[in-house]
C-alpha positions in Angstrom: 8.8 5.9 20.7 8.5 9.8 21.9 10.3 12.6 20.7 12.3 12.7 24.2 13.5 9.0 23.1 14.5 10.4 19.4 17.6 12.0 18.2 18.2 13.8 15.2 22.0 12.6 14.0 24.0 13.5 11.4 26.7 11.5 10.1 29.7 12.1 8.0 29.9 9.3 5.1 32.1 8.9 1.8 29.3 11.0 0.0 29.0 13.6 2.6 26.3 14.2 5.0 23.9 11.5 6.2 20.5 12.1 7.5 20.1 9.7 10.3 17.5 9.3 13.7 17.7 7.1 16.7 15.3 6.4 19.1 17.1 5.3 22.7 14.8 3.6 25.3 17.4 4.5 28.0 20.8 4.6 29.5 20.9 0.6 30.0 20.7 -0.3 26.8 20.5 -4.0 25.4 22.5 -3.4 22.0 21.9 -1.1 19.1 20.1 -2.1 15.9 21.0 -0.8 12.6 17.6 -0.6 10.2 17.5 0.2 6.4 14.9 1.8 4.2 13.6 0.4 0.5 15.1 1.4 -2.8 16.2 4.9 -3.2 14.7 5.2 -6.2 11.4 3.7 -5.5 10.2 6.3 -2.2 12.3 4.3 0.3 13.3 6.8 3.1 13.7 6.0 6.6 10.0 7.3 7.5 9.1 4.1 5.6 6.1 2.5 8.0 7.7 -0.9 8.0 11.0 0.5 8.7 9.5 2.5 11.4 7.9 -1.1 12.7 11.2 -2.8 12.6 12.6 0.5 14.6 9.8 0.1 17.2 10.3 -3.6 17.6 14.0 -2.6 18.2 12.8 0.2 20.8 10.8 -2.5 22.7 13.3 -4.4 23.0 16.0 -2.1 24.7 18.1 -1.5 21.9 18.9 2.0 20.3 17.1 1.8 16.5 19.1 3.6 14.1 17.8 4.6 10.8 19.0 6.6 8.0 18.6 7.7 4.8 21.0 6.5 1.9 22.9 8.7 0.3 20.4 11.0 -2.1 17.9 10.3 -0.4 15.9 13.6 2.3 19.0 15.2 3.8 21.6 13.0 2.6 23.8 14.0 0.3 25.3 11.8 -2.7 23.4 9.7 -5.2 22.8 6.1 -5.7 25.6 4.0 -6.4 23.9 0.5 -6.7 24.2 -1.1 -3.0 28.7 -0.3 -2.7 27.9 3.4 -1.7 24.6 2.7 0.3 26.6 -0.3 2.5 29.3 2.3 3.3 26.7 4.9 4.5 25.6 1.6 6.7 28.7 1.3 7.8 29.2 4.7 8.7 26.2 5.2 10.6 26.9 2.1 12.4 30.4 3.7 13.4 29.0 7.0 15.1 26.3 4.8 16.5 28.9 2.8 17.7 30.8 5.6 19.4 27.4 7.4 20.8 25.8 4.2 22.5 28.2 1.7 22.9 31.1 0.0 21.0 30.5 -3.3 22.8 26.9 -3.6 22.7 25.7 -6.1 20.6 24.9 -5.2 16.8 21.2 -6.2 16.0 20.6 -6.1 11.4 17.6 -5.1 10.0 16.0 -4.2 6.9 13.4 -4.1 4.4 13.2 -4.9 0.9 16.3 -3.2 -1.1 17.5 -2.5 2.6 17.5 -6.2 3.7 20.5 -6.6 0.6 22.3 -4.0 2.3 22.1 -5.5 5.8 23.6 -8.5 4.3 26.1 -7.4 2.8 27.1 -4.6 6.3 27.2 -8.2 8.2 29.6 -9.5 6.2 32.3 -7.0 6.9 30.7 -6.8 11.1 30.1 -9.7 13.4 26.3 -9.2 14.0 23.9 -10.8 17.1 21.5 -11.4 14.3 19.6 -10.5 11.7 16.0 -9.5 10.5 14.9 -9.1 6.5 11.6 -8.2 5.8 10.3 -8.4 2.2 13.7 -9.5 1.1 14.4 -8.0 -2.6 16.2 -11.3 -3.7 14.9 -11.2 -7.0 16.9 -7.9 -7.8 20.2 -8.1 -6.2 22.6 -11.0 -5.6 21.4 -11.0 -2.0 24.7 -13.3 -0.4 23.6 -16.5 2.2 22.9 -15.5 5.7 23.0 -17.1 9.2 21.1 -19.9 9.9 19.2 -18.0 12.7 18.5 -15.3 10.6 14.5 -13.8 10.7 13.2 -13.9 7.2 9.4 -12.5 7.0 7.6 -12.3 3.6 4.2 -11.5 2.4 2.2 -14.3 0.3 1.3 -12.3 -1.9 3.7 -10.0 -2.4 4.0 -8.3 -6.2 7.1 -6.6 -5.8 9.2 -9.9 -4.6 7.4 -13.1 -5.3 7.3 -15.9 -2.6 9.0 -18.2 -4.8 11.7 -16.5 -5.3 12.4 -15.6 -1.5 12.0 -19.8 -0.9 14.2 -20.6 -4.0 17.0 -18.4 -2.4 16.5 -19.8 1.4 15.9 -23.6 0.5 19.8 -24.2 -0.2 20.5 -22.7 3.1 17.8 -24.5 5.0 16.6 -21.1 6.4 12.9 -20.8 7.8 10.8 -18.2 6.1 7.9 -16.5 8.3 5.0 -16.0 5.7 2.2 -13.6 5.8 -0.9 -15.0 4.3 -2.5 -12.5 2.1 0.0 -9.9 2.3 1.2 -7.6 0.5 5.1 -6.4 0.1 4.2 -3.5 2.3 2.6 -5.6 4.8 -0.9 -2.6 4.7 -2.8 -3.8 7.8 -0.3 -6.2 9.5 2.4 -3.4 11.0 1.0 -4.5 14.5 1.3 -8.2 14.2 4.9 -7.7 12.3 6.4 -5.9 15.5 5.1 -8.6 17.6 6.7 -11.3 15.4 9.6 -9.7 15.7 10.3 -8.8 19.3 9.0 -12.4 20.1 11.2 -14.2 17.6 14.1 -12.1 18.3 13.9 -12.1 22.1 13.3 -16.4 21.9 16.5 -16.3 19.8 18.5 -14.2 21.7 17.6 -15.7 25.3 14.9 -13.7 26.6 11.6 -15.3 26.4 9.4 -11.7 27.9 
């Protein structure tokens, strides 16, 4: 991604402004991907290096990767409201995405951590191609069941959300879980091999085996 590919955007939400940036690979574009940042209150921002990873698999893959800031966080205005405010920003930024790119390309989900509860909970109220939840924070939200081709990726030995919990929450719904030995929740030192898990998986579930 170059800064000829980025755009600065921002969005009107419920709590006023949102700071948001896309990165478009081109006119013919494959579908757009919506990608949220960690906890508000913990650093999350949309310059988070996973997020940025889950952005670039997104690039790769021909789809515009739009990311944002929730409200109260850099440039956005508001403050946190728990998940019900930061799904609406979602939604919001998925709306002018919508109108910029294309309002019948397909909708890819992503997120990480705090963000992968709000990408569950935008595709319940959106019919999405699929989704992607990285370090999934099901220990501290009532994360709701996904699809069953959903891309789950987890760290072994991650602090923040143990393993165990993310297996305890996908076991009921028979959902695979991609784990990371030795890593982290922040996946330090494994960025390059999480892009390529995720443009492979995605492309081998979506009909393009490149």
């Amino acid at each position: 991604m170059s800064p000829r590919n980025t755009q600065r955007l921002t969005v009107q939400g419920g709590a006023g402004a949102i700071e948001a940036v896309a990165n478009v690979p081109g006119p013919a574009l494959r579908g757009i991907a919506l990608v949220c940042h960690p906890h508000p209150l913990q650093g999350g921002t949309l310059d988070n290096k996973v997020v940025q990873t889950l952005a670039k698999s997104f690039f790769a893959l021909g789809y515009a990767a739009v990311r944002f800031n929730f409200r109260g966080v850099g440039g956005s205005a508001g403050a946190f409201d728990e998940g019900r405010g930061e799904t609406d920003d979602a939604l919001a930024v998925l709306v002018e995405a919508r109108s910029r790119y294309g309002e019948a390309l397909p909708l890819a989900l992503a997120g990480f951590s705090f963000g992968s509860f709000i990408v569950t909970r935008v595709a319940q109220r959106v019919a999405a191609q699929g989704l992607v939840l990285v370090g999934a924070a099901v220990n501290r939200f009532d994360v709701p069941g996904v699809p069953p081709d959903t891309i789950v990726i987890h760290g072994e030995e991650d602090d923040v959300v143990p393993l165990a919990d993310v297996l305890a929450w996908a076991r009921p719904q028979a959902l695979p879980v991609v784990v990371f030995p030795g890593t982290g929740h922040f996946f330090h030192g494994r960025l390059p091999q999480l892009l390529r898990i995720v443009t492979t998986m995605w492309s081998h579930a979506n009909g393009d085996a490149r």
